[in-house]
C-alpha positions, 0 to 999 in steps of 0.5 A, a space after each residue: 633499259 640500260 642501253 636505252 639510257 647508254 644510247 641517249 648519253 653517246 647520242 647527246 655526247 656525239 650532238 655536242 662533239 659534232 655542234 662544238 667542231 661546226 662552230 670552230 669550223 664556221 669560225 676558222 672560216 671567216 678568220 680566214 675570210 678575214 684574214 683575206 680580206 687584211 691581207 688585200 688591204 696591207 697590199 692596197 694601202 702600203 707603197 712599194 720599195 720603189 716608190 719609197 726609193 722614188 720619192 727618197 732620191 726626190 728629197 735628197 736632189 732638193 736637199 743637194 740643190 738647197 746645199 747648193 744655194 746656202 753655199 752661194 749666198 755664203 760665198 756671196 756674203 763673203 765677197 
């Protein structure tokens, strides 16, 4: 009757044990789907050094040129 007993205790052990290990697999599972899934969109929604080097060249040429016509209309407002 003893190991009856003691064969029902591991068999409820090892139930447990291999429910517990599912659900963490299961859940590493879809963080990594997740993760995936933020990965692609960091990638979609952010532009890139070239881009950002584009578009900082841009404003630095309308800076100069806006340089260049406060040192007209001083130099006019001189003369």
């Amino acid at each position: 009757m003893d190991i009856f007993i003691w064969n029902i205790a591991l068999t409820a052990v090892l139930a447990f044990i291999g429910y517990v290990m599912k659900e963490k697999s299961d859940e590493v599972q879809r963080i990594g789907i997740l993760l995936n899934k933020t990965r692609e969109e960091v990638a979609r929604d952010h532009i890139t050094r070239v881009e950002v080097q584009s578009n900082s060249q841009m404003l630095l040429d309308r800076l100069d040129r806006f340089e260049q016509k406060i040192d007209r209309l001083v130099e006019q407002h001189r003369a």
